[in-house]
N, C-alpha and C positions, 0 to 999 in steps of 0.2 A: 415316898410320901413324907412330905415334911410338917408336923402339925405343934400349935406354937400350945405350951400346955400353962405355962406361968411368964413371971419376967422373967428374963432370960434362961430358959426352960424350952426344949424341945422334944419333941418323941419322931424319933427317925422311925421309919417301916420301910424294907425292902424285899420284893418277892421276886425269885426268877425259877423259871418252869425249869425244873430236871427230868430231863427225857428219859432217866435210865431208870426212873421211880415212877414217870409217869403221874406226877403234880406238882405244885409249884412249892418251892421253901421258902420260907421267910423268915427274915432277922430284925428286930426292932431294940434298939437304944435309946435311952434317955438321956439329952446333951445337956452341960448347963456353959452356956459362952452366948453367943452371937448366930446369926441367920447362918450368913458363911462357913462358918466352923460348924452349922448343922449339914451344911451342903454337903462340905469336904465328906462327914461321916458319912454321909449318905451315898457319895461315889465308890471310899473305901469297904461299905459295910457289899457295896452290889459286886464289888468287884472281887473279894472275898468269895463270898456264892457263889459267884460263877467262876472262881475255880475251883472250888468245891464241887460243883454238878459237873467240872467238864469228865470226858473221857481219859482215863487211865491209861488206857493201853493193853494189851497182853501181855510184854515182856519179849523177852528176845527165845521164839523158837525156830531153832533148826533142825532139829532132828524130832524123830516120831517120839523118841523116849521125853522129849521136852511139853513134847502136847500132850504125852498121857498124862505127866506131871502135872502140869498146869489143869487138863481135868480136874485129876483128881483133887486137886487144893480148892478148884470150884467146888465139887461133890461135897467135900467136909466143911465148905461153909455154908451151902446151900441147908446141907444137914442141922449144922448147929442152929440157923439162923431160924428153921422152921421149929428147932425145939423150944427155942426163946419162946418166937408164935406162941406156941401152943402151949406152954405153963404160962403165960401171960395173962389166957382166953381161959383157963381151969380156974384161977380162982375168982 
């Protein structure tokens, strides 16, 4: 969304749904140039996101010791990321 805010003054807004979070992100800028040049940001800023939301990957496994590994690096983020949560939510 392109919204014109002053003279030559724009506010870019763009949202795209990430599937792996399950709601939408959004990036918004302030341009100062011309329509076009809010355009351009506008293609740049979605195209950014959306490789930002895309999928990762797992990494290369071939053996069982490479999926325990890659578990367990899950487990110790899933850990930390739930303790962020939750000192977040204490104060």
């Amino acid at each position: 969304m392109i919204k014109k805010i002053g003279v030559g003054k724009y506010k870019v807004r763009v949202s795209v749904f990430n599937p792996h979070k399950g709601y939408a992100q959004n990036r918004e800028r302030t341009i100062s140039g011309n329509l076009a040049q809010a355009k351009e940001k506008e293609v740049e800023l979605r195209s950014q996101l959306k490789q930002s939301c895309s999928f990762k990957g797992f990494g290369h496994v071939s053996t069982f010791k490479d999926a325990i590994r890659l578990h367990r690096e899950n487990l110790s983020f899933l850990r930390t990321d739930t303790r962020i949560h939750l000192l977040q939510h204490k104060n």
